[in-house]
VOFI-468772 format. One record per residue (C-alpha): residue number from 1; residue in three letters; x, y, z. Coordinates in pm, 1 decimal. Layout:
k->NUM&r->ala&x->X&y->Y&z->Z .
...
This chain:
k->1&r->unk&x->-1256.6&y->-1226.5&z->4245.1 .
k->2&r->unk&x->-1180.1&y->-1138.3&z->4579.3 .
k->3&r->unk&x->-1159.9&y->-1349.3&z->4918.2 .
k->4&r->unk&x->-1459.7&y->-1150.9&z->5001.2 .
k->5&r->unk&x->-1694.7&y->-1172.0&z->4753.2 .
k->6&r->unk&x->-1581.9&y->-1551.3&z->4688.7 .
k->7&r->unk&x->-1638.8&y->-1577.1&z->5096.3 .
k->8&r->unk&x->-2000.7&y->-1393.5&z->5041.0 .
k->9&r->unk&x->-2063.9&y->-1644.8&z->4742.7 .
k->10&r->unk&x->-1984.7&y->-1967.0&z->4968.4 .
k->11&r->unk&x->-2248.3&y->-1800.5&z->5215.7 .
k->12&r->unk&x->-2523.2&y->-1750.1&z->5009.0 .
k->13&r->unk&x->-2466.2&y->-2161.2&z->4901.6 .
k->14&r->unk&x->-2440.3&y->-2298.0&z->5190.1 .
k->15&r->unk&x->-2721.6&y->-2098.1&z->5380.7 .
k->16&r->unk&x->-2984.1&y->-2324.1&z->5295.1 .
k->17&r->unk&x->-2797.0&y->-2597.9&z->5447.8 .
k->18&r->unk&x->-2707.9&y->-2420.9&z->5768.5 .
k->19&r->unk&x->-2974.0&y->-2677.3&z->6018.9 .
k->20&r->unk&x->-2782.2&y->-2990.4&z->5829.8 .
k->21&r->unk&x->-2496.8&y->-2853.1&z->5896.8 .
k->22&r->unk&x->-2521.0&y->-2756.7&z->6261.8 .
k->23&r->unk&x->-2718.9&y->-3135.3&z->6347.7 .
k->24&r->unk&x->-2438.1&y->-3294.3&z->6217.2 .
k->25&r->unk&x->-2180.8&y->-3092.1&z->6379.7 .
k->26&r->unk&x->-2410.3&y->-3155.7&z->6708.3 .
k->27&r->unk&x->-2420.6&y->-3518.1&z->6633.7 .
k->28&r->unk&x->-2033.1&y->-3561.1&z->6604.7 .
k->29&r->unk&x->-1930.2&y->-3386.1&z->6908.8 .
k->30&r->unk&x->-2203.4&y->-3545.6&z->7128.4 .
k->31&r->unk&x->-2053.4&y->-3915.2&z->7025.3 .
k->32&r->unk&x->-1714.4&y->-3790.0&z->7030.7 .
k->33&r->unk&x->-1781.2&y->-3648.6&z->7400.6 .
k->34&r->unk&x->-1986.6&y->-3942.8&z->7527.1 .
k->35&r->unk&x->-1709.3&y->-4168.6&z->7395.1 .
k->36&r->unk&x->-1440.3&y->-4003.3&z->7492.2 .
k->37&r->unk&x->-1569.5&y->-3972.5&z->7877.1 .
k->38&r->unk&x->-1613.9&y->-4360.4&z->7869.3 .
k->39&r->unk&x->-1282.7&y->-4464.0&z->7764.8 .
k->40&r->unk&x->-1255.2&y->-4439.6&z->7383.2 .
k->41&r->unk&x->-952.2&y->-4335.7&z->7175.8 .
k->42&r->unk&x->-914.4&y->-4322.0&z->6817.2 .
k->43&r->unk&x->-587.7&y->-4469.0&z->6723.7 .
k->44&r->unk&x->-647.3&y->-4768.6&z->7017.3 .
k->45&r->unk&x->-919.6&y->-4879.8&z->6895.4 .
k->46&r->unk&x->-1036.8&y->-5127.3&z->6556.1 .
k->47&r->unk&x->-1329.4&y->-5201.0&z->6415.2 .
k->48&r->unk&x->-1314.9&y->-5301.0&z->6042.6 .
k->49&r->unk&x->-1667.4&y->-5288.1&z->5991.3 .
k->50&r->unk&x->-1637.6&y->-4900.7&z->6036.1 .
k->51&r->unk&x->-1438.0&y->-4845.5&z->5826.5 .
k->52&r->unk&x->-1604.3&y->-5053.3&z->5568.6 .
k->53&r->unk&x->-1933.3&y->-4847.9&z->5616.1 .
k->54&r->unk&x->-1769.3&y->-4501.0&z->5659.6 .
k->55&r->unk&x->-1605.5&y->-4584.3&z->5227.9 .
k->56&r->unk&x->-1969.8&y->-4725.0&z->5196.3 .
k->57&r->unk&x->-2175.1&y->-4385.9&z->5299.0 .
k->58&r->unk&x->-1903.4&y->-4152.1&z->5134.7 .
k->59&r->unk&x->-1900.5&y->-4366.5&z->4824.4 .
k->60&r->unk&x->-2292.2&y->-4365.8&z->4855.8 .
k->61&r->unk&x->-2209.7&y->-3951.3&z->4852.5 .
k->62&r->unk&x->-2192.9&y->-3947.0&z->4484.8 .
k->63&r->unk&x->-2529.8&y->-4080.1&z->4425.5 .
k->64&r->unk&x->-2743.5&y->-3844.4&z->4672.2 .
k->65&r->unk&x->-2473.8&y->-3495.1&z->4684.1 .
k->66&r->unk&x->-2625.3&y->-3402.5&z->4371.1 .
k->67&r->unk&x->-2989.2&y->-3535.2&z->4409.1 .
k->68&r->unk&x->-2946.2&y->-3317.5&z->4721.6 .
k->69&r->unk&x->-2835.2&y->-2993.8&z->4555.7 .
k->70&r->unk&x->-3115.2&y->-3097.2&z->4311.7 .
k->71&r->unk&x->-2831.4&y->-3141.2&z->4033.5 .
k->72&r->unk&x->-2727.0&y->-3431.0&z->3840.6 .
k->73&r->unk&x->-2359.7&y->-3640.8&z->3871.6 .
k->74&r->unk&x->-2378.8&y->-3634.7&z->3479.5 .
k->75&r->unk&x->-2327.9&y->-3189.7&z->3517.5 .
k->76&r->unk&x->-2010.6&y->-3291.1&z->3703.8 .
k->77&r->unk&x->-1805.6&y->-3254.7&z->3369.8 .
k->78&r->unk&x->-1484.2&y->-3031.6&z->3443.9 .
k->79&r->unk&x->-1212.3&y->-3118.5&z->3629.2 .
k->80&r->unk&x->-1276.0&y->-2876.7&z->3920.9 .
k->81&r->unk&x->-1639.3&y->-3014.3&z->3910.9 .
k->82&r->unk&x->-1460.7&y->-3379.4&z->3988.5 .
k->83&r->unk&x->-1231.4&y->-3230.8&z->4249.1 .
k->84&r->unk&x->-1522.8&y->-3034.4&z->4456.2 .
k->85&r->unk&x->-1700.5&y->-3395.5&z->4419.5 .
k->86&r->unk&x->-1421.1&y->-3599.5&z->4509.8 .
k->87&r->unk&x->-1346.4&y->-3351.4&z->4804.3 .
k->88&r->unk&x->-1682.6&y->-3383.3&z->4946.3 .
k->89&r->unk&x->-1733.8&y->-3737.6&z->4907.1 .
k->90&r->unk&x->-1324.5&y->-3755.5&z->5104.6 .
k->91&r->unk&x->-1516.5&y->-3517.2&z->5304.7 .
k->92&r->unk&x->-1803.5&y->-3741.4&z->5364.4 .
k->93&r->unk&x->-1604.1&y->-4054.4&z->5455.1 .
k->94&r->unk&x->-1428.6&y->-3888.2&z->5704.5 .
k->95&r->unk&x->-1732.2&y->-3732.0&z->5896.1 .
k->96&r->unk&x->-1864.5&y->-4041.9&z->5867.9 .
k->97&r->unk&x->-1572.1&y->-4266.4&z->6031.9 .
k->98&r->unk&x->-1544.1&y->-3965.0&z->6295.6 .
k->99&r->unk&x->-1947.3&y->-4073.1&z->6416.2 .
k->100&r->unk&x->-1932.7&y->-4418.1&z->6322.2 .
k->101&r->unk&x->-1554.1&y->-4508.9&z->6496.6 .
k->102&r->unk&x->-1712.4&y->-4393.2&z->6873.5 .
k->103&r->unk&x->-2049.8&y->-4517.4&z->6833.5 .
k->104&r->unk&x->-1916.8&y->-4831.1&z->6758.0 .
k->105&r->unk&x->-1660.4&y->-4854.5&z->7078.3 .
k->106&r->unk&x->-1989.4&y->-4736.2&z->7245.4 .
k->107&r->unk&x->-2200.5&y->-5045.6&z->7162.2 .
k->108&r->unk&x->-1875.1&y->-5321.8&z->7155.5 .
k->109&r->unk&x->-1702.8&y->-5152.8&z->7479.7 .
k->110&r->unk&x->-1734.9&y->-5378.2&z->7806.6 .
k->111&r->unk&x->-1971.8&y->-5189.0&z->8047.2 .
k->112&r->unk&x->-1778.6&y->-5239.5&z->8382.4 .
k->113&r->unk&x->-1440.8&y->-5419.1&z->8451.7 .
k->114&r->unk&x->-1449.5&y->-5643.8&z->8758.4 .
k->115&r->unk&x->-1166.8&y->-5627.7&z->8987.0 .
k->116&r->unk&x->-1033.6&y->-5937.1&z->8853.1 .
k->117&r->unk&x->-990.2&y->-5804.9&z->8502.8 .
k->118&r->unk&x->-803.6&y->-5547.7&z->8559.5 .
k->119&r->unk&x->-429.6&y->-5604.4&z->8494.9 .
């Protein structure tokens, strides 16, 4: 098969998904900009309870990824099957931690430093 016709394949599959797809990309780089602008950076910032639910909803990926694609976890029987599942639920976790992470400095973060706090 060739890149092309495995490209036109992966476009035909994913068409019906395109509006999920484009919210969640919306989503992600509206909390990643609003975050950003007030102060947040990834690697300075720790919040264990993100990272708890980001495993949690990619975990919770391989219960509702195939009720999605109106399939069942038990057709996931080769080992390419496991790796495309394992990839998206990877996949999943990581979208997840990249919305969770920000919106979680955005809630904790102090509001205003007074004059006296700064150091």
């Amino acid at each position: 098969m060739t890149i092309q016709g495995a490209l036109t394949i992966l476009m035909y599959a994913l068409a019906p998904f395109l509006w999920w797809i484009l919210g969640a990309l919306a989503v992600l780089v509206l909390v990643q900009l609003v975050a950003r602008l007030r102060g947040y950076r990834a690697l300075h910032y720790r919040c264990l309870g993100t990272n708890l639910a980001s495993l949690a909803v990619g975990l919770s990926g391989l219960w509702w990824i195939p009720a999605f694609t109106h399939s069942k976890l038990g057709y996931v029987a080769t080992a390419f099957d496991w790796v495309a599942m394992i990839g998206a639920v990877i996949g999943l976790t990581i979208a997840a931690w990249l919305v969770l992470h920000p919106l979680s400095y955005l809630v904790r973060a102090p509001r205003y430093v007074s004059l006296g706090d700064a150091h």
